[in-house]
Phi, psi and omega in degrees: 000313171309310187283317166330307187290335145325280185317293184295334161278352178308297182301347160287324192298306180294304178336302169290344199249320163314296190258017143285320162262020142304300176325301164293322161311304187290359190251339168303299184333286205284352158311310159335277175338305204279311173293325145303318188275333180278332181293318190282350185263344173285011160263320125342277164310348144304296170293334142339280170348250162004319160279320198291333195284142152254095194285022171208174208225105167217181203197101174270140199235159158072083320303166180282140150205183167219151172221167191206133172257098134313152190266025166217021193207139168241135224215114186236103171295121204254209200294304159334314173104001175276144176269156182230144147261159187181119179306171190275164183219184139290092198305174163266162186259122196238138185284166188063358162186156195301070190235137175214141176215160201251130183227156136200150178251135114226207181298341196277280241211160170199119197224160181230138188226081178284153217203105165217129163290082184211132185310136190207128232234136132309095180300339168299282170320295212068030163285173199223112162223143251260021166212155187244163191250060206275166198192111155225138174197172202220111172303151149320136178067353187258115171307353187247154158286061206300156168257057206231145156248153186216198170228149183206153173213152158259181179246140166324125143296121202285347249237322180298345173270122189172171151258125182262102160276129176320138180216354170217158165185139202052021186087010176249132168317136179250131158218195200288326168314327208273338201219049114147035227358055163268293151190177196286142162304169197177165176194145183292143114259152193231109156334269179352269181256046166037055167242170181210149186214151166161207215220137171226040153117353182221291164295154139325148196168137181215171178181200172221172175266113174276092182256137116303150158302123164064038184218142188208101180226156201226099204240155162066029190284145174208152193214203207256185168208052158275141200266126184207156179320126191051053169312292195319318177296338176274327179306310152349258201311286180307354133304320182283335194309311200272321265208339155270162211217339181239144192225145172206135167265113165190137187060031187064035143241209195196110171235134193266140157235197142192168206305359154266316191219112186314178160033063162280338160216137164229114171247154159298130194280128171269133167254000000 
């Protein structure tokens, strides 16, 4: 009888020890799941983001106009006060210098929109900005061509104003040891007029900013000269600092690359 009564709780015991890791299993899943599903909407809502933002700017007088490069759309106001709309395209490239010009149709309008990097004064204003703007397009049914010139910048990815701490370089964890144990370089970015400040691991550092859509360069650096120990190691880093071109915001870091080698630096956001 004893052993019976043995055998049927073993066997309730493995019974329950079965369907507790069934349970966990299905509960893994659906976290997986669950987990998946909050990532594909942050992504989705990035690339929202990413569309709704406009990244270039530009404005014209005699006639009055403004125009804004979106990421799905390019969109021009003229004097009349009508928006002409027109999808975003993949621009063209003119080699050896910094020209770009955006062509799309639709049934409405065919319209061209060039982008060159050569400095262009407000006539009105007198603000200075550092691309100038030709713009032609022509409605449906209409024999004439419009023409307009202007001034244009583009804008900084605001996502990029924060202080950034170093937490890698070259694919290696970075600490304080590394850089005289005072402390990891870190830096400030100021959107607004595209500048930057921080420490690059011995010295003081300030610089300006080059911004593009999905183009990020760190120009014009200068610093303080005072001499500490493993010079080498701040040198590094404000080399590689200078030598990236590409950027990405994500989980609240910030990784610099360029067109040879990913993640040449990743720093962190302190908030």
């Amino acid at each position: 009888m004893k052993k019976n009564v043995m055998a049927v709780c073993f066997l309730v015991l493995l019974s329950n020890c079965v369907e507790r890791k069934k349970q966990d299993e299905e509960q893994k899943e659906a976290t997986e799941e669950q987990t998946d599903t909050i990532k594909d909407e942050e992504n989705t809502r990035a690339l929202a983001v990413a569309h709704a933002e406009n990244y270039f700017k530009a404005t014209g007088t005699e006639p009055f106009w403004g125009l804004k490069i979106y990421g799905d759309k390019v969109e021009l106001t003229t004097m009349e006060g009508d928006t002409i709309a027109v999808p975003h395209t993949e621009p063209i490239r003119v080699q050896d210098a910094n020209i770009k010009m955006y062509r799309a149709q639709t049934e409405a309008t065919a319209m061209d929109v060039i982008i060159s990097q050569k400095e262009c004064t407000n006539a009105m204003s007198g603000e200075v900005s550092p691309y100038s703007v030709t713009i032609s397009y022509k409605k449906t049914g209409e024999e004439e061509t419009h023409a307009l010139e202007g001034c244009g910048s583009y804008v900084t990815d605001y996502r990029l104003n924060d202080i950034w701490v170093l937490e890698e370089m070259m694919s290696q964890k970075v600490s304080k040891e590394d850089f005289n144990g005072k402390d990891v370089p870190y830096m400030e970015i100021y959107t607004e007029d595209n500048r930057f400040s921080g420490f690059s691991g011995c010295n003081r550092m300030t610089g300006s900013l080059f911004y593009e859509k999905d183009l990020l360069r760190f120009a014009q650096i200068a610093s303080t000269q005072m001499a500490c120990p493993k010079m080498d190691r701040e040198s590094e880093f404000l080399k590689t600092l200078q030598s990236s071109t590409n950027y990405k915001v994500e989980n609240n870091r910030l990784f610099l690359s360029n067109g040879s080698q990913e993640n040449l630096l990743i720093f962190k956001k302190i908030d």
